[in-house]
N, C-alpha and C positions, 0 to 999 in steps of 0.2 A: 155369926156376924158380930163384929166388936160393935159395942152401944156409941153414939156418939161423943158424950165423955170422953170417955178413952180414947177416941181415936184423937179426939182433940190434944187431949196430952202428949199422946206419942208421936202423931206426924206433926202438929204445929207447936208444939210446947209451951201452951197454952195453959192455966190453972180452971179456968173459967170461960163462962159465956159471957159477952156485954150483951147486958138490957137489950131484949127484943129477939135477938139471935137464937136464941134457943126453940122458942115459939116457933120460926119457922122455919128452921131445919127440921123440926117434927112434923111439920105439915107437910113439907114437901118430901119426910121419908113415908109420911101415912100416905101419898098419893095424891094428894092436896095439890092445887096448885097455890101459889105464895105472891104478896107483894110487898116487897121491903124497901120503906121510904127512910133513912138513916141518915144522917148529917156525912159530909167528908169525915173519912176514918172511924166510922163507925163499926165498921166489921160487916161491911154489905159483903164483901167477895168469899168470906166465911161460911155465908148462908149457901152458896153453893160449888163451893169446892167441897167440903165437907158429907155432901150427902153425893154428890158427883163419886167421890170414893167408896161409898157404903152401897150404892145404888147400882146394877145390871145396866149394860149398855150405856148409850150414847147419853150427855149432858149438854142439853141447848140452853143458852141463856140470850136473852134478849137484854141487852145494858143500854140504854138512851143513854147519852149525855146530852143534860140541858143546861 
């Protein structure tokens, strides 16, 4: 399985994580459940596309907008 890094590089061509992002795509590859409060464009849809890739099976996300 490719490490998060890297897949960030290669399917989003990405260099880096922004603040916070990282934190919990590792929690939710550890099995974690996650809640990620982020400003507009912060890189919320990162937090789970990214392991939605890495991850077996189906990817639910629940997204309020408030």
């Amino acid at each position: 399985m490719q490490n998060a890094q890297q897949l960030l590089q290669e399917t989003f061509k990405l260099q880096g994580f922004r603040p916070g992002q990282q934190a919990v795509i590792e929690a939710l590859l550890a099995g974690r459940s996650a809640l990620a409060v982020f400003p507009t464009g912060g890189g919320k849809s990162l937090c789970y596309q990214l392991p939605a890739l890495m991850l077996d099976g189906l990817t639910l996300v629940v997204s309020p907008l408030i």
